[in-house]
N, C-alpha and C positions, 0 to 999 in steps of 0.2 A: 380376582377380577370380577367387578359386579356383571349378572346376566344383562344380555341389551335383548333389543325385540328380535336382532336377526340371529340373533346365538342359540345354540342346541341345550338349552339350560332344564335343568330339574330340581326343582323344590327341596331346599337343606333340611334337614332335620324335619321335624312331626309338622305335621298341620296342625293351624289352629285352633283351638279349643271347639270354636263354635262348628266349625268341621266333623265334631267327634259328639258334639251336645242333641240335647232336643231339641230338636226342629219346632215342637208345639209350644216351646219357651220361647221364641224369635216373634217379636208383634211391633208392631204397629206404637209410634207416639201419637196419643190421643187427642193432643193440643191440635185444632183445626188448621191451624198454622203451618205444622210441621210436617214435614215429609219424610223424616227419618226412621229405621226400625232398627229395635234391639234388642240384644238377649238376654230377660230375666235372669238376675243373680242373684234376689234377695230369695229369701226363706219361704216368704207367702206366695212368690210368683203376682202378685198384684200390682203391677208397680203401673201406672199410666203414663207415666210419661218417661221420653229416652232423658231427660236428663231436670231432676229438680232445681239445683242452678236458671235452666234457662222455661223450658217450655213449667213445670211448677209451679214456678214464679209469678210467670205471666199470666197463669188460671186462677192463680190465688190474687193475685190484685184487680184481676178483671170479678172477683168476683168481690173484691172487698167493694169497690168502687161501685156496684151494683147496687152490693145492699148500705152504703154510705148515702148513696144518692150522688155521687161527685162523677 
């Protein structure tokens, strides 16, 4: 039976990764946009933005459009 808010429930299994990770890996997406924070996974730890898909995208075309003149 799933826990509900009034029930005496305890946490299955291990906590989440980021539970167990470093804290100083947890930032901020960069995109002025967004309000989102998340936890460095790649290699360099450089990643600026939570997601290349979305916030990325939108730096890399606002920046094409900049220097296009459009």
């Amino acid at each position: 039976m799933p826990c509900s808010i009034s029930a005496n429930c305890k946490p299955a299994g291990r906590p989440p990764s980021i539970l167990k990770g470093n804290a100083a890996l947890v930032k901020q997406c960069e995109h002025p946009d967004c309000i989102l924070w998340f936890y460095h996974r790649t290699k360099a730890h450089k990643r600026p933005w939570c997601s290349m898909a979305l916030c990325g995208n939108r730096h890399k075309a606002a920046q094409f459009r900049k220097r296009s003149g459009g």
